[in-house]
C-alpha positions in Angstrom: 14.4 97.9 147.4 17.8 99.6 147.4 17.2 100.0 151.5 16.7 96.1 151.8 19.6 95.6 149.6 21.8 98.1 151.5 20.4 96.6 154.8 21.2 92.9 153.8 24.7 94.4 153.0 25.6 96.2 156.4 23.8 92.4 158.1 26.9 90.6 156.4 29.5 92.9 156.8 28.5 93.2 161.0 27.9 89.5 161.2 29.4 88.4 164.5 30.8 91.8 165.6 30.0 94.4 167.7 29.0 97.4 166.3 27.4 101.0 166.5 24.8 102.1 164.1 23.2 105.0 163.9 20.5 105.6 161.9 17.3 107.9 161.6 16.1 105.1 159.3 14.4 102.6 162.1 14.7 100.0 159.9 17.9 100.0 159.6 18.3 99.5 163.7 15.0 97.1 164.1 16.9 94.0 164.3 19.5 95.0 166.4 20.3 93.1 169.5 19.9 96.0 171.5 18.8 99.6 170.5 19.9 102.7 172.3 17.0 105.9 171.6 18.9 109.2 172.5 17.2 112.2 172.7 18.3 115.7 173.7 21.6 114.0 173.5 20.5 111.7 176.5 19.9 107.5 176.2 15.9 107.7 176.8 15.5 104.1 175.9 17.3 101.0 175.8 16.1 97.5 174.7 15.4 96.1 171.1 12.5 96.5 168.8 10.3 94.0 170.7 10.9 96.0 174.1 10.7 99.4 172.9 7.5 98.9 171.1 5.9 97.1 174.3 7.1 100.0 176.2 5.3 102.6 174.1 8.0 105.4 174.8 9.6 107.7 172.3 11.0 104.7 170.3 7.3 103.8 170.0 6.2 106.9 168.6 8.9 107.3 166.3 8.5 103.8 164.8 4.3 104.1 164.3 4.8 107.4 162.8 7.3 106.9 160.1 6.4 103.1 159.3 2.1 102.8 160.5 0.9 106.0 159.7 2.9 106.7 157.0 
């Protein structure tokens, strides 16, 4: 609950700008516009959540371990 509340909080305050998140929370990220997964301090991925899960790369992974299997 305080995650969704923080979450709706950062979704007003961003409204209409351009911004950088970073998160490790991917629900913080999942409706972003576009989503940038670095790893090994490379960009592996690019797209947003609909993309990256279609693509079943890293982002993919990620995502199904800490939201589907946990």
């Amino acid at each position: 609950e305080t995650e969704m509340l923080i979450q709706d909080a950062i979704k007003t305050v961003l409204e209409g700008r351009t911004s950088f998140i970073i998160a490790h929370r991917l629900s913080t990220v999942r409706s972003a516009d576009v989503i940038l997964v670095i790893r090994d301090g490379k960009v592996q991925e690019k797209g947003n959540h609909t993309e990256l899960m279609a693509a079943k790369g890293y982002y993919y992974r990620l995502y199904t371990n800490q939201f589907l299997e946990g």
